[in-house]
N, C-alpha and C positions, 0 to 999 in steps of 0.2 A: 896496675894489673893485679886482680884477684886471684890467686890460683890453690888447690890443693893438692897434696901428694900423694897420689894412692898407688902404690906397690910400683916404686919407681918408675910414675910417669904423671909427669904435671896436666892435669888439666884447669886451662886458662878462659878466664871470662874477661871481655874486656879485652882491646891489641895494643893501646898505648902503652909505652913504657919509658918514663925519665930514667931509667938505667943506664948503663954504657953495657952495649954488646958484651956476651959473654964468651969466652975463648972457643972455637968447635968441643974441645973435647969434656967441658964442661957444661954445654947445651942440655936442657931437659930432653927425656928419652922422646917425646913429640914432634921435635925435631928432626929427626932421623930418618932415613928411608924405610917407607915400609917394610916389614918381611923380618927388622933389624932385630925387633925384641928379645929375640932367644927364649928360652922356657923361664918363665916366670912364674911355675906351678899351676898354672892355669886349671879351672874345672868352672864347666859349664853346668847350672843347674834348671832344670826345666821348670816352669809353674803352671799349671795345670790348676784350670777352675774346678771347685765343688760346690755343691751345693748343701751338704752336709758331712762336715769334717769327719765324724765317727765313724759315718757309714765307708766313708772313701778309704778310710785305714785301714778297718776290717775287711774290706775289697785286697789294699794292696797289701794286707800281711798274707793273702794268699800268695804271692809272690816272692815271700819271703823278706819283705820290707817291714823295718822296724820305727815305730813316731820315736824321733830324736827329741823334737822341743815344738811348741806351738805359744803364740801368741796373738794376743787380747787387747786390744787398748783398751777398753773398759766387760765388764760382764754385761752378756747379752747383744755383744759387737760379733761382729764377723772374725771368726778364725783362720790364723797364715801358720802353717806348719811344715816341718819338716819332715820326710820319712828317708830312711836309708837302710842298703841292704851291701854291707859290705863297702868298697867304697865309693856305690854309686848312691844319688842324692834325687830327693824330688820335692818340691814345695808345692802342698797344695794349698789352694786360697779358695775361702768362701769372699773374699770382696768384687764386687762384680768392676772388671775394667782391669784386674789385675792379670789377667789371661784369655785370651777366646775358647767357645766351648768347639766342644769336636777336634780338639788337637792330636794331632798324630805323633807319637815319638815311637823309636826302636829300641827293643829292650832285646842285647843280645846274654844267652844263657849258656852254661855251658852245656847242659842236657834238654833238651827241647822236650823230649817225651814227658817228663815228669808236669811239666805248665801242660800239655795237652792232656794229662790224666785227671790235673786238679780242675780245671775247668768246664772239660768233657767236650774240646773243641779237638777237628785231626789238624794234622801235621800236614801241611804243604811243603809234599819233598820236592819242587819247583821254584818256590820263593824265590824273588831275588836278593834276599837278605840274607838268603839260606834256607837250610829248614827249619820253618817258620812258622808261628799261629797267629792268627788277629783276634785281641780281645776289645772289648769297650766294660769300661768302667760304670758304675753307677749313673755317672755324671755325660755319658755321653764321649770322653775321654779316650781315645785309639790305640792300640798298645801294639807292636807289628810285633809278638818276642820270637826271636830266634838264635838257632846255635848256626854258628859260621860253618862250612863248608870246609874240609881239608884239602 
């Protein structure tokens, strides 16, 4: 049995094992009933295809998103980068297969007026996300952003 450990929980390749059973409470966290994990810091980050990395930044520094780090496997390759605003996260990728295009995510804001002024999109005070704008990115990319409802 081949396995590695990533953030306390084995993921195993391969079922045989000449081991002897290991106690329950010793068992890898994969073991365990679903639901069991507990908070393990968890953060989900979205990837989102582009077709031209610069142009996608200068898009989403309108939103206040900052390029953290980007990489290259060689010059003149496709770029995977990072942006972030605070401690939300988003990786766009010029490699094609790394994301579908047209993806829809929801970006909640605390002020929603301020993304409809820089945009020059109105505000749907019906949303079901709240009141809400829909942007598209350069790249064809869906943005629902909205501030929640009291």
């Amino acid at each position: 049995m081949l396995g590695r450990r990533t953030a306390n929980v084995v993921l195993l390749i391969g079922t045989r094992s000449r081991r002897k059973p290991r106690p329950p409470s010793s068992r890898p966290l994969t073991h365990r009933h679903p639901g069991s994990l507990g908070s393990l810091g968890e953060e989900v980050v979205p990837v989102l295809y582009v077709e031209d990395a610069t142009r996608a930044v200068a898009w989403y520094e309108r939103l206040g998103f900052r390029r953290e780090w980007e990489h290259r496997f060689e010059p003149g390759f496709p770029v995977f980068l990072s942006v972030a605003r605070g401690h939300l996260r988003l990786y766009l990728s010029e490699h094609k297969g790394d994301a579908r295009p047209n993806t829809l995510i929801h970006l909640y804001v605390d002020d929603i007026e301020v993304v409809s002024e820089e945009f020059g999109v109105a505000v749907d005070e019906e949303g079901l996300a709240g009141r809400e704008c829909d942007l598209e990115d350069p790249d064809g990319n869906r943005l629902r952003v909205a501030t929640r409802r009291s």
